[in-house]
SESE-39986 format. One record per residue: residue number from 1; x, y, z of N, C-alpha, C, O in turn. Coordinates in pm, whole numbers. Each point is the difference from the previous one (the first is absolute). Last residue first. Layout:
BEGIN
(NUM, (X, Y, Z), (X, Y, Z), (X, Y, Z), (X, Y, Z))
...
***
This chain:
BEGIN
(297, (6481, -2742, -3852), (-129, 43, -102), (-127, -49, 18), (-90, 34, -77))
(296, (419, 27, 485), (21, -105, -112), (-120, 46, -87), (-109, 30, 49))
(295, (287, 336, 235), (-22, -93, 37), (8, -80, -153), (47, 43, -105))
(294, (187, 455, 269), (-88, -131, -74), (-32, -86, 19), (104, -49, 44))
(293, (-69, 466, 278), (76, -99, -20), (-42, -52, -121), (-123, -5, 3))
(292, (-55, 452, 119), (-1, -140, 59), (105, -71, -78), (37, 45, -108))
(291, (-113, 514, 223), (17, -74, -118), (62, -164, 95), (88, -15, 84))
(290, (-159, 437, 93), (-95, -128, 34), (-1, -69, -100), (-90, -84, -12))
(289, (246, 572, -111), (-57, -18, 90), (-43, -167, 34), (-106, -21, -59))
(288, (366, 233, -386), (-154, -47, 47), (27, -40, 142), (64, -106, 5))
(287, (318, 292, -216), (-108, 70, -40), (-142, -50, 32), (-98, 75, -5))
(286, (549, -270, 133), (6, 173, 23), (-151, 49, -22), (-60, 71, 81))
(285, (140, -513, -227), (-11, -14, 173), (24, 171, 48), (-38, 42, 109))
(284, (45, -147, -569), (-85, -43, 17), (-64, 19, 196), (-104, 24, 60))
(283, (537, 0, -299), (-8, 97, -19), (-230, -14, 54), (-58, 101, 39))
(282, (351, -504, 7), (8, 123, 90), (-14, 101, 1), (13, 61, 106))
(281, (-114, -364, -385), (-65, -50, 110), (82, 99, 110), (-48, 29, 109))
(280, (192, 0, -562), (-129, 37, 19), (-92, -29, 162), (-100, 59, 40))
(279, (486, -245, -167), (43, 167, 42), (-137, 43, -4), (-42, 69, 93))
(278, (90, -512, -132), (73, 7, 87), (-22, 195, 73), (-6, 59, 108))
(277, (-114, -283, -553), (-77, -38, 83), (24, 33, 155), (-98, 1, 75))
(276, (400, 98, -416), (-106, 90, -13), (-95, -24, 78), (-59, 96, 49))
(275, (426, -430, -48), (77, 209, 58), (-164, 75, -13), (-40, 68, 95))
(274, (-10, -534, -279), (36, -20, 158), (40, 140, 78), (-22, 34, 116))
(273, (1, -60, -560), (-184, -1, 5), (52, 3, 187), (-37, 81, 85))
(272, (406, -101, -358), (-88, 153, 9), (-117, -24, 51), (-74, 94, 26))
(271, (335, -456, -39), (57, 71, 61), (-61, 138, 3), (2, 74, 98))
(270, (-117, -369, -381), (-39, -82, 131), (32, 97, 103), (-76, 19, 95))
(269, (196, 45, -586), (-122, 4, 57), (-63, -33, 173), (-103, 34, 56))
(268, (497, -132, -191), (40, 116, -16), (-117, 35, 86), (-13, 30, 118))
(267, (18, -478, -263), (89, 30, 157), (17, 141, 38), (37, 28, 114))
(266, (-173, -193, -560), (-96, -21, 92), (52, 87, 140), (-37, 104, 54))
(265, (369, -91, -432), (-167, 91, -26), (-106, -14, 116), (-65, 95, 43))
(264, (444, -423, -27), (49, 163, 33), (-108, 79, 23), (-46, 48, 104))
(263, (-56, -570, -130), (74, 106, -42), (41, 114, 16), (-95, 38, 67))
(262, (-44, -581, 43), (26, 114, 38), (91, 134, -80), (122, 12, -11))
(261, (-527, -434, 9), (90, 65, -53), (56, 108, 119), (-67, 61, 84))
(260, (-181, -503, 95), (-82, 97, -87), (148, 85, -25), (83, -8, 90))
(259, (-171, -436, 147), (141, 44, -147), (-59, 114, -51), (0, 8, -123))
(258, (-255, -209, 486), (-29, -46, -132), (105, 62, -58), (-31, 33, -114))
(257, (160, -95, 568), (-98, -54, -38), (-89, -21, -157), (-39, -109, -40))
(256, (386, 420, 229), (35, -110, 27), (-96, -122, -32), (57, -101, -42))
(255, (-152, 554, -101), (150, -13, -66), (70, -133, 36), (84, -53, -73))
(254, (-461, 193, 283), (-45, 2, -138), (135, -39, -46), (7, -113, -49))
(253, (-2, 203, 478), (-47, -92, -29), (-42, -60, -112), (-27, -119, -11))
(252, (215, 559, 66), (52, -108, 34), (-45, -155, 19), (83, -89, -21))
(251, (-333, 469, -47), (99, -25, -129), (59, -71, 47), (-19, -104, -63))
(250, (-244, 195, 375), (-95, -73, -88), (82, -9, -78), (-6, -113, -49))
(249, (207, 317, 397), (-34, -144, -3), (-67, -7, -119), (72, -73, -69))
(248, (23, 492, 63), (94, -20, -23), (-34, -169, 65), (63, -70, -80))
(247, (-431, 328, 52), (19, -32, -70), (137, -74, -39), (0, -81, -93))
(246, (-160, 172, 541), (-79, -51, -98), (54, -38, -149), (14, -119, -31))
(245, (135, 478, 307), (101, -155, 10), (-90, -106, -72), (50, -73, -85))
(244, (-227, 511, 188), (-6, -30, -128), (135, -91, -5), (61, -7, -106))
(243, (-263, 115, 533), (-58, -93, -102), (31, 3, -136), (-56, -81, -74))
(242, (266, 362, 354), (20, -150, 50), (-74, -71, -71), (50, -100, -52))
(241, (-145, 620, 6), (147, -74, -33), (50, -178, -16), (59, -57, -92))
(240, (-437, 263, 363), (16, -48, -142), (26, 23, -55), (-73, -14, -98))
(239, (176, 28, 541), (-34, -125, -24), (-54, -9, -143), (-3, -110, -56))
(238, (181, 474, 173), (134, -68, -12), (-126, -113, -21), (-2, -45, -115))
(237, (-232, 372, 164), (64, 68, -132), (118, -129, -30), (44, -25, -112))
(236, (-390, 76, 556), (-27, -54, -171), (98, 5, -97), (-24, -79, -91))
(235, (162, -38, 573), (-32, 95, -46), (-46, -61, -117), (35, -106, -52))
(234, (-197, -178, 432), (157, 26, -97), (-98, 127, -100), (-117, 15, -36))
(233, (-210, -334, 285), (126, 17, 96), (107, 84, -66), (94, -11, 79))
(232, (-492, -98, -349), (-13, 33, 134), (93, 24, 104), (-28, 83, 86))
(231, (140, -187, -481), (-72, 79, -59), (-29, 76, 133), (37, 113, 31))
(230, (104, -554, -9), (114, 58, -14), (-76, 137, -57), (100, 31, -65))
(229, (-407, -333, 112), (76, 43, 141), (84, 50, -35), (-1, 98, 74))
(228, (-169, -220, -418), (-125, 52, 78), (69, 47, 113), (-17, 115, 41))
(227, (234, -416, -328), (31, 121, -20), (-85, 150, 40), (22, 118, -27))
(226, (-66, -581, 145), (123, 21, 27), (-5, 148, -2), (8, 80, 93))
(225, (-394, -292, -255), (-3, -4, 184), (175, 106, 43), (15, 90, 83))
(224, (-65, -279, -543), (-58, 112, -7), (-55, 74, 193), (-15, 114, 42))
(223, (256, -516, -195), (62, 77, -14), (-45, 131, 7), (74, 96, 24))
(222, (-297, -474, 70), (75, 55, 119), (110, 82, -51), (79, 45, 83))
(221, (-435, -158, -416), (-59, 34, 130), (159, 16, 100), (26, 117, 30))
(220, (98, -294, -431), (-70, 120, -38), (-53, 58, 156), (64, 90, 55))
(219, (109, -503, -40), (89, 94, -18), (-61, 99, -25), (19, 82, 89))
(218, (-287, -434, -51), (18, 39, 123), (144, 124, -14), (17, 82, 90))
(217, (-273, -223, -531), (-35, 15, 92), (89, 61, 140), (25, 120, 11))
(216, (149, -355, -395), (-26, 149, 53), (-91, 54, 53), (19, 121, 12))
(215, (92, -567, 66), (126, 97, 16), (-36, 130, -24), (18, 92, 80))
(214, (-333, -455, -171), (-7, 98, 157), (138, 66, 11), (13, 87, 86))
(213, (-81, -266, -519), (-27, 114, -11), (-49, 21, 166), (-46, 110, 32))
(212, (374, -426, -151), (15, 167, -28), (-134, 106, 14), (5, 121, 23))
(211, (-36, -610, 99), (92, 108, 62), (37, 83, -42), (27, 89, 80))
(210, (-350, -315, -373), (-77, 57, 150), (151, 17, 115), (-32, 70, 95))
(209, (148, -194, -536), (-95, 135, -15), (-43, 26, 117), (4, 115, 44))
(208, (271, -505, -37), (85, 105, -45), (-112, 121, 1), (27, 96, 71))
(207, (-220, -552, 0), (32, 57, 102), (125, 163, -23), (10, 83, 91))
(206, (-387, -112, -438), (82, -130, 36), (53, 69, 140), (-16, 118, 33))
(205, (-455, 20, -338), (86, 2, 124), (108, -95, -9), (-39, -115, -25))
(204, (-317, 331, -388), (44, -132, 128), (100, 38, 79), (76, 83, -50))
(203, (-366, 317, -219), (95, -95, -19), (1, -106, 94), (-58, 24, 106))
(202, (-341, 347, -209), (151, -40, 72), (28, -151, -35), (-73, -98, -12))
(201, (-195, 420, -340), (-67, -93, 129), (152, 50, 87), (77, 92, -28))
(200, (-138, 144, -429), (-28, -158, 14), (-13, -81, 142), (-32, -119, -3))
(199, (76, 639, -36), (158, -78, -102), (-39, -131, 11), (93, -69, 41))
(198, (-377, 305, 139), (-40, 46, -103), (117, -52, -66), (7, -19, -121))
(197, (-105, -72, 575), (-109, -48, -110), (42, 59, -91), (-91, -32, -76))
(196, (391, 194, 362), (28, -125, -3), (-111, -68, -86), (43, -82, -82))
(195, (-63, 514, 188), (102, -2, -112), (31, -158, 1), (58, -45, -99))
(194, (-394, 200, 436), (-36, -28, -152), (59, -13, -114), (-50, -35, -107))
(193, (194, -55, 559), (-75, -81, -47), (-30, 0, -146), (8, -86, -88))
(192, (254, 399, 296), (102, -88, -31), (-108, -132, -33), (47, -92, -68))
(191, (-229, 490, 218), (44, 17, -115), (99, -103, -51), (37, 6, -118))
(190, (-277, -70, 527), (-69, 17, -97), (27, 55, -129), (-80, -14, -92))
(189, (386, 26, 462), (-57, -191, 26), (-147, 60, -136), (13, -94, -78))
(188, (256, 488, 192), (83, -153, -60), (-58, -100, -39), (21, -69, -100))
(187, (-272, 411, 396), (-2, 12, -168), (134, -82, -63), (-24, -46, -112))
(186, (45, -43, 545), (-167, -41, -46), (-19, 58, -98), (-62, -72, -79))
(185, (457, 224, 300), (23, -180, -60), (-168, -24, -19), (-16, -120, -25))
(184, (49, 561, 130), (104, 21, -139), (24, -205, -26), (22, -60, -105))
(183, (-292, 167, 498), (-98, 60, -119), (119, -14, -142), (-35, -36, -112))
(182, (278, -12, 538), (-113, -112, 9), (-85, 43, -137), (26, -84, -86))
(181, (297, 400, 152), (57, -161, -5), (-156, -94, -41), (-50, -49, -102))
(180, (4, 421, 357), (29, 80, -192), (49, -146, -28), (-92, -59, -56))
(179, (-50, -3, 483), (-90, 24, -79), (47, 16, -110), (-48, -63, -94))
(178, (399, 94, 388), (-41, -145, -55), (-159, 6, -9), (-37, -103, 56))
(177, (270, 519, 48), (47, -82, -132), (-54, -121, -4), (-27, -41, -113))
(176, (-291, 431, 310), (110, -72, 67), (42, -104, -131), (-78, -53, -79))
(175, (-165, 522, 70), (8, -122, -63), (69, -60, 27), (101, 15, -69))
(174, (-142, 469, 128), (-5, -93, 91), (7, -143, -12), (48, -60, 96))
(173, (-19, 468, -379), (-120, 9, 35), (-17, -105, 155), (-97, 3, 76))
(172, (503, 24, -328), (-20, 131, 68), (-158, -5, 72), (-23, 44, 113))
(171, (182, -426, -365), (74, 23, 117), (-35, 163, 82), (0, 23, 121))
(170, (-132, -129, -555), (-115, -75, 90), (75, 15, 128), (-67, 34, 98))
(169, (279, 146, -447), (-94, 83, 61), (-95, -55, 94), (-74, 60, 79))
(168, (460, -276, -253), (67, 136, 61), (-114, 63, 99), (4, 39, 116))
(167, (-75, -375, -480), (32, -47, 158), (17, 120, 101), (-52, 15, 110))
(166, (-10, 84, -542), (-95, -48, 57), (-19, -30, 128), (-80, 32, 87))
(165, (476, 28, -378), (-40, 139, 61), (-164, -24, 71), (-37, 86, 80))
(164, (290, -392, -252), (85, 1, 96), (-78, 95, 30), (-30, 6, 119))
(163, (-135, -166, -529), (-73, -103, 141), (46, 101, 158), (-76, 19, 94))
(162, (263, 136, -509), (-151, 34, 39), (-103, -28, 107), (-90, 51, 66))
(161, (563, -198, -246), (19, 97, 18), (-155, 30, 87), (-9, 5, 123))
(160, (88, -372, -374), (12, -25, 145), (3, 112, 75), (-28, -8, 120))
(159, (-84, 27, -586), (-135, -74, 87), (63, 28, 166), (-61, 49, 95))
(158, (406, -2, -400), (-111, 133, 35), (-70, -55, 46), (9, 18, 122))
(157, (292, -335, -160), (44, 84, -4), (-126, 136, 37), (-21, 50, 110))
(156, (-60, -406, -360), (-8, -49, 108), (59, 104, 118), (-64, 3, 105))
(155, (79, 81, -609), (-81, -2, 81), (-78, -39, 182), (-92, 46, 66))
(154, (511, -181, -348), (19, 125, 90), (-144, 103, 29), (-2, 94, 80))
(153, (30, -556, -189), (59, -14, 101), (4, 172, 7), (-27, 56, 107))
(152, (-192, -177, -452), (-18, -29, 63), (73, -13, 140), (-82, -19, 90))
(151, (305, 118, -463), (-81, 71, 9), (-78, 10, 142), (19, 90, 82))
(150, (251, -441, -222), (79, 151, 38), (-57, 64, 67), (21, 27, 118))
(149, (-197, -376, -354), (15, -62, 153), (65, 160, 56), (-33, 57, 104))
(148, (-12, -60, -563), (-112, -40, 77), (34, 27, 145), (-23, 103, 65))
(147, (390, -109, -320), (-18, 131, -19), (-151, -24, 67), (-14, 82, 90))
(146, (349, -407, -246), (-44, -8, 145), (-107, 125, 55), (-56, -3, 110))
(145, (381, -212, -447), (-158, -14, -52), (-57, -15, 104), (-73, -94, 32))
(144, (557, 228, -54), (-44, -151, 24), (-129, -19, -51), (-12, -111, -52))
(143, (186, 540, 27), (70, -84, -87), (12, -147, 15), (62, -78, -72))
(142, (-249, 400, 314), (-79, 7, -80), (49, -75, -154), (-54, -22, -109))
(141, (220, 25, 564), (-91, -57, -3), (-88, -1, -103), (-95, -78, -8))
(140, (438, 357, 43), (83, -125, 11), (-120, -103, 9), (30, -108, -51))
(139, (-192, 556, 80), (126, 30, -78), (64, -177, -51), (28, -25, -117))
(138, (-272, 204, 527), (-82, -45, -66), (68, -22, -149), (-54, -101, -45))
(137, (312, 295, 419), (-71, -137, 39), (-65, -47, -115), (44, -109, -37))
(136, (113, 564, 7), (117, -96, -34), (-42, -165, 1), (32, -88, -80))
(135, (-371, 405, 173), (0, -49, -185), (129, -40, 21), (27, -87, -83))
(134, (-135, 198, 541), (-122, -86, -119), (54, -13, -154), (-21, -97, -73))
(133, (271, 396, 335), (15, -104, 51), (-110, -140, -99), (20, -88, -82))
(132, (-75, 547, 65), (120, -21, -76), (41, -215, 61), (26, -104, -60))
(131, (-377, 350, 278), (-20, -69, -151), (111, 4, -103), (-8, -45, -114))
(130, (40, 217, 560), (-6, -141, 9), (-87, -76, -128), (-26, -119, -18))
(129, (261, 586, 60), (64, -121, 22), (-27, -152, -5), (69, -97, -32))
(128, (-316, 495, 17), (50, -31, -155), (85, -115, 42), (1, -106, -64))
(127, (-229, 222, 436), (-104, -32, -68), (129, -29, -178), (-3, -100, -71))
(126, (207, 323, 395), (-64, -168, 72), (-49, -23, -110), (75, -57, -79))
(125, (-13, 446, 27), (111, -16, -49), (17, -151, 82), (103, -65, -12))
(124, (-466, 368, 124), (-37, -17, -165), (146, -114, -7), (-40, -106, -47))
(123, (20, 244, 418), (-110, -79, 19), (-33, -80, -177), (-40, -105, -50))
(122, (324, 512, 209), (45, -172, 39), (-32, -61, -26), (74, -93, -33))
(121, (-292, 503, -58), (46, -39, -83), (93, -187, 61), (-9, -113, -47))
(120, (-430, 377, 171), (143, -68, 60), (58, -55, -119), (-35, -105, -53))
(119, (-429, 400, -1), (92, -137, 21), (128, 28, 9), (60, 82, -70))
(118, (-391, 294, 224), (65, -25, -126), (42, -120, 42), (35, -13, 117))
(117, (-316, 269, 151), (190, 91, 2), (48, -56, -126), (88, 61, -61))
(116, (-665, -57, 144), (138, -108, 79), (151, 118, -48), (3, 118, -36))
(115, (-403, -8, -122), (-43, -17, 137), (100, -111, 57), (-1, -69, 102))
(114, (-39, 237, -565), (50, 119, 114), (-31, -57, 153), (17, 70, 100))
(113, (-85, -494, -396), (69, 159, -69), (13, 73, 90), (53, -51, 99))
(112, (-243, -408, -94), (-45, 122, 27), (82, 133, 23), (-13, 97, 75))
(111, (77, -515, -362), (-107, 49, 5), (-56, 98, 120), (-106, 60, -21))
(110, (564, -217, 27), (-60, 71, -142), (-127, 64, -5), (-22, 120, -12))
(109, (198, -376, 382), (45, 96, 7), (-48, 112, -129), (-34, 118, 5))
(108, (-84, -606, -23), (-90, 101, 96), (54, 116, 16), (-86, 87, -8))
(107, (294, -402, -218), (-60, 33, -81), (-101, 84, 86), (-65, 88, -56))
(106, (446, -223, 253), (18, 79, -82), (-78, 52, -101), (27, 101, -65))
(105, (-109, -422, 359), (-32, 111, 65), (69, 71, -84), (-54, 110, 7))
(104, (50, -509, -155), (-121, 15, -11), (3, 160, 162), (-102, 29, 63))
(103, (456, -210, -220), (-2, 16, -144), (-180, 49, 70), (-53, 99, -48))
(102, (316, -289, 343), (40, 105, 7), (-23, 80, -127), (58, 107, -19))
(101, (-231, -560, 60), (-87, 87, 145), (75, 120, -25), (-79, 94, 11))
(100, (339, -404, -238), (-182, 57, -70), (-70, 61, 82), (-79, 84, -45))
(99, (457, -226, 214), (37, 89, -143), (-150, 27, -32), (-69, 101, -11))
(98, (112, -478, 319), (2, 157, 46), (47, 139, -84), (7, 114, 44))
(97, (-132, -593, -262), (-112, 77, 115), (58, 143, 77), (-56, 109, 1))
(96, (321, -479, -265), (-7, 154, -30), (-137, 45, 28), (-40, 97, -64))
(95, (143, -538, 186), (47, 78, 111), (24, 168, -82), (37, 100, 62))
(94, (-174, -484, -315), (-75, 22, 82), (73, 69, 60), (7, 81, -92))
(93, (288, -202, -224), (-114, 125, -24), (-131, -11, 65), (-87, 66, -56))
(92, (414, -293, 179), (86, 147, -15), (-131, 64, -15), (-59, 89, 61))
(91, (57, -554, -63), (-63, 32, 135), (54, 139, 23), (-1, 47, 113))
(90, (48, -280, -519), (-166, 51, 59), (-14, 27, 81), (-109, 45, 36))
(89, (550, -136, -143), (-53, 87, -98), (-137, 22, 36), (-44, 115, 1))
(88, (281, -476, 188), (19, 164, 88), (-46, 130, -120), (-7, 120, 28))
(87, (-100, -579, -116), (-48, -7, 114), (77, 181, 36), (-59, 98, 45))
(86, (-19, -234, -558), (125, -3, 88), (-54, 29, 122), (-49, 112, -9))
(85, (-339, -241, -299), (79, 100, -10), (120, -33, 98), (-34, -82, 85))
(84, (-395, -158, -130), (27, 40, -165), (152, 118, -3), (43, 53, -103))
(83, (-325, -158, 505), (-32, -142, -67), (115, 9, -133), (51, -103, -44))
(82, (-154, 455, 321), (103, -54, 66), (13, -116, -58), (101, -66, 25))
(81, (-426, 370, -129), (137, 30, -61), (81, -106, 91), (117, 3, -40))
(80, (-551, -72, 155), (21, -33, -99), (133, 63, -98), (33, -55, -105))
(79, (-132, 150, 581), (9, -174, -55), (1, -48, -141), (49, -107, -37))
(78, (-122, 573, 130), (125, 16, 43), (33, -187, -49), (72, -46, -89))
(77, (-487, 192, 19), (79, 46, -135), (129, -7, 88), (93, 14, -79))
(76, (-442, -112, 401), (23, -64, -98), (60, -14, -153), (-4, -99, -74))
(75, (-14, 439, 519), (94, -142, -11), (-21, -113, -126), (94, -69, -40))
(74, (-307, 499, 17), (161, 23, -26), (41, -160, 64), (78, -72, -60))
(73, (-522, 141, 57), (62, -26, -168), (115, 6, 32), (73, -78, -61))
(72, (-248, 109, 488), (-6, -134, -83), (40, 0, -135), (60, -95, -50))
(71, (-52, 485, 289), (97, -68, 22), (-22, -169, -27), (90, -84, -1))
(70, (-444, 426, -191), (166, 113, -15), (81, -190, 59), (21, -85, -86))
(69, (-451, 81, 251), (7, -26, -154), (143, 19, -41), (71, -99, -14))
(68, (-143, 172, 482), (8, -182, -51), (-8, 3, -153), (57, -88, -65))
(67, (-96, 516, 274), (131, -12, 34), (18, -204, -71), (93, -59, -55))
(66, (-530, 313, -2), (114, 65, -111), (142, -59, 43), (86, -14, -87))
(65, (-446, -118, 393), (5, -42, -131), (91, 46, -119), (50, -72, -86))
(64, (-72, 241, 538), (55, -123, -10), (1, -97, -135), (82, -83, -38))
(63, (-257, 502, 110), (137, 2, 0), (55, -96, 2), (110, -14, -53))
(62, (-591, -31, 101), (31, 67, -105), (137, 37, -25), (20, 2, -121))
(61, (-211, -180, 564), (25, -50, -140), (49, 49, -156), (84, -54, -71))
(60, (-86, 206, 587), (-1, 66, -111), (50, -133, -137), (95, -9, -78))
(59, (-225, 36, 556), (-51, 39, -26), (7, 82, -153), (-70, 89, -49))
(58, (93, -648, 237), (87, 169, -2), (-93, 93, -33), (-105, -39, -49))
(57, (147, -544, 277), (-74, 145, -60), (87, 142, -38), (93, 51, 63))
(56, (54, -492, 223), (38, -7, -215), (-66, 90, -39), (39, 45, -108))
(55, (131, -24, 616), (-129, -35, -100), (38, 56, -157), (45, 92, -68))
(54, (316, -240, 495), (-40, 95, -63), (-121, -38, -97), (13, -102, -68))
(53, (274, -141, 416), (-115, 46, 66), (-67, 123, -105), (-90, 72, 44))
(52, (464, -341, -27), (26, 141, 71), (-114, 98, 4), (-15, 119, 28))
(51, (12, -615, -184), (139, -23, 111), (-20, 192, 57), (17, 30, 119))
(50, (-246, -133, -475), (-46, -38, 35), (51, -34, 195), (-56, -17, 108))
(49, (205, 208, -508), (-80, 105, 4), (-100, -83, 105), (-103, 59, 31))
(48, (469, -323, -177), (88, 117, 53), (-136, 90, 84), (8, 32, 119))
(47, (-96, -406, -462), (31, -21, 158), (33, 85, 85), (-37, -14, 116))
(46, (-93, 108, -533), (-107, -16, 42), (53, -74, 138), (-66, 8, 103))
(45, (372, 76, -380), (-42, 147, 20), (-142, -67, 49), (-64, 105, 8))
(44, (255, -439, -136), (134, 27, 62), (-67, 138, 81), (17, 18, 120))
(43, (-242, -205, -474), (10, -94, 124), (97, 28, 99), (19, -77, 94))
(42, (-4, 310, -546), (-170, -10, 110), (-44, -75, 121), (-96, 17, 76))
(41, (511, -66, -304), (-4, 127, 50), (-69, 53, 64), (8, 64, 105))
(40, (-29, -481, -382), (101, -7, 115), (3, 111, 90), (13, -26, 119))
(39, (-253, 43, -557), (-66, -111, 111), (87, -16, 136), (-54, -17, 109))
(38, (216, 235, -473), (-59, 111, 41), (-116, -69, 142), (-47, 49, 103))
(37, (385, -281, -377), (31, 122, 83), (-29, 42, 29), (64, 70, 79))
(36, (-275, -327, -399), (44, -55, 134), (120, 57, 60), (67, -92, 47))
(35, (-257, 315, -408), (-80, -69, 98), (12, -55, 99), (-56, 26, 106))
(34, (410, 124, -403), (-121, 142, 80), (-66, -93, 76), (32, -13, 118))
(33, (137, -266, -412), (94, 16, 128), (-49, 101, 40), (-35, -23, 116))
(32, (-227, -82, -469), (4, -82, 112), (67, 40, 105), (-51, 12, 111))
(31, (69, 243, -499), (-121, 44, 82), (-12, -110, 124), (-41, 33, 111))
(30, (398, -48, -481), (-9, 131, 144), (-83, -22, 65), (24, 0, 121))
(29, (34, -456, -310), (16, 129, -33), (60, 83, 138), (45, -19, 113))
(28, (143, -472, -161), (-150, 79, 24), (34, 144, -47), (111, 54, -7))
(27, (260, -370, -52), (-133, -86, 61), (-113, 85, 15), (-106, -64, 5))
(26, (527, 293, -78), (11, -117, -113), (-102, -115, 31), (13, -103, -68))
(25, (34, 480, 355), (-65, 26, -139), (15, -99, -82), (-81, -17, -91))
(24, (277, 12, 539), (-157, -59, -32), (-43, 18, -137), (-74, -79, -57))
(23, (497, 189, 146), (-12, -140, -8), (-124, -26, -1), (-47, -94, -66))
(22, (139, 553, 149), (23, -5, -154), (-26, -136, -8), (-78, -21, -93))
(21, (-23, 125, 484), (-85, 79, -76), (61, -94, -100), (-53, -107, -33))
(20, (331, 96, 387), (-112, -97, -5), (-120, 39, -134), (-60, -98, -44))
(19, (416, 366, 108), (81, -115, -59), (-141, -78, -19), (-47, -38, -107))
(18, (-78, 432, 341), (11, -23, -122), (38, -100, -93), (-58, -24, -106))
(17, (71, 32, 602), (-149, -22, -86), (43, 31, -137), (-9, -98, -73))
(16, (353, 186, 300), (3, -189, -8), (-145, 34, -60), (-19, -32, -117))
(15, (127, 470, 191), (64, -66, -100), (7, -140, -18), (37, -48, -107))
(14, (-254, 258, 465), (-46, 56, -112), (32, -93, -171), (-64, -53, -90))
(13, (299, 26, 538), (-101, -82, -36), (-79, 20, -96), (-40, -98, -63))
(12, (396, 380, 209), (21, -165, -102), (-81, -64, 18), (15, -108, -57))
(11, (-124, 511, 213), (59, 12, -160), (48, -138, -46), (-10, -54, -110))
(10, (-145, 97, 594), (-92, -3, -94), (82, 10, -151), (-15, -97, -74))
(9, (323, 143, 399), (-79, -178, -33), (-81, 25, -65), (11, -54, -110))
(8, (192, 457, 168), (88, -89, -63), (-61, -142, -28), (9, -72, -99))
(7, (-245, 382, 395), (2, 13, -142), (79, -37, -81), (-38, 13, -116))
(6, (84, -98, 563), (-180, -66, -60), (12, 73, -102), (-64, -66, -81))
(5, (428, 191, 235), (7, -123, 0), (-128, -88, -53), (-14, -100, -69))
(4, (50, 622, 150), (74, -82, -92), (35, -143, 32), (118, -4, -34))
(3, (-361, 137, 400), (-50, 50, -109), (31, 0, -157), (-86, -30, -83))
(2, (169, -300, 547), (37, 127, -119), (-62, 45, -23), (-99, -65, 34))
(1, (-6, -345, 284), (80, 26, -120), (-14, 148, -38), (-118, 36, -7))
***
């Protein structure tokens, strides 16, 4: 298959895990479905590292830890905007990760002053774009009593930003991906425990909770396999371009599936975050050298 093709599937799979997300929420918290997502993954990344012969040792724990703290909060404030908010509305403002990565070298261009040429202004005019985008989005939600979950979701958003640039670096140092995987679903499986003791225990199982939640499970993992290869095989700049189809399924499914609103204001928003996320990732591909693919938070 493709390169744009495994990134067209991963994005709709992305997007069925979400559908699956929002139905679990009405049965279990955030912190459960983390969990048992994160139990599926570990089993999945402990077969793989096992099948290619790679040792779960590293030599740089310590990166690995900043990269599992950063992308476990961001997947678990992402599950939890997705609980409480329009399915393509949370899944906009997770994907303003690459705006924020272009917000966070703009803030490096600053700080070292004569020793760079000065921020990109482009870079600046992404960046207004795609929070122009955020408050058209957040704007209509705040008139539902939705402004929490907002938030949170566009936190989810930077966390994911931070994780991306992590990955970036464990990749440089050598860090084969299904280790960064394997350690990012084992801080899951213990933060989705303790957020799970602390909201009252876990919940009961009916046969409806335990297929959604291996739905998101095995979607999350082979979507993220997907978009691993399409990263690997396909130019960077078009394949992510391709993933922000991501969001145009998740509204659609939202719009078919829970009746989530459709308005102008949103759809606008959607549209700048999708052009800024878009342009930044190429004004991004001029200026950093080995700049990696995103992976899943």
């Amino acid at each position: 298959m493709s390169a744009p093709w495994l990134m067209l599937g991963a994005s709709l799979l992305f997007a069925v895990m979400g559908v699956c997300v929002k139905f679990a929420s009405a049965d279990y918290s955030a912190g459960e479905i983390v969990l048992y997502r994160s139990v599926l993954g570990l089993l999945f990344m402990a077969a793989a590292l096992r099948l290619q012969r790679i040792t779960w040792r590293t030599r740089v724990p310590g990166m690995h830890l900043g990269r599992c703290v950063g992308g476990t909060t961001a997947l678990c404030l992402w599950f939890y905007a997705i609980g409480g908010l329009p399915l393509g509305t949370a899944m906009t403002l997770n994907y303003m990760s690459s705006v924020w990565i272009a917000l966070f070298l703009l803030g490096g261009a600053v700080l070292l002053g004569p020793a760079r040429s000065g921020p990109d202004y482009r870079l600046v005019l992404a960046v207004m774009a795609g929070f122009a985008g955020v408050a058209l989005i957040l704007r209509p939600t705040i008139e539902q009593d939705q402004l929490w979950h907002g938030l949170m979701g566009l936190l989810s958003g930077v966390l994911s930003a931070t994780a991306y640039l992590q990955v970036t670096a464990l990749g440089r140092v050598g860090e084969p991906g299904e280790r960064v995987v394997f350690y990012f679903s084992l801080s899951g499986i213990v933060a989705g425990a303790v957020l799970t003791a602390f909201m009252g225990g876990p919940h009961g199982h009916s046969p409806r909770g335990v297929a959604l939640l291996l739905t998101i499970g095995v979607t999350a993992t082979v979507a993220q396999w997907m978009m691993t290869r399409a990263y690997a095989t396909g130019a960077t700049l078009g394949i992510a371009a391709l993933q922000y189809m991501g969001i145009v399924f998740g509204f659609a499914f939202g719009v078919w599936l829970f009746h989530d609103p459709v308005t102008p204001m949103a759809l606008t928003g959607m549209a700048l975050i999708i052009g800024a996320g878009v342009g930044a990732s190429f004004l991004r591909s001029h200026t950093v050298k080995g700049d990696a693919g995103p992976t899943e938070t």
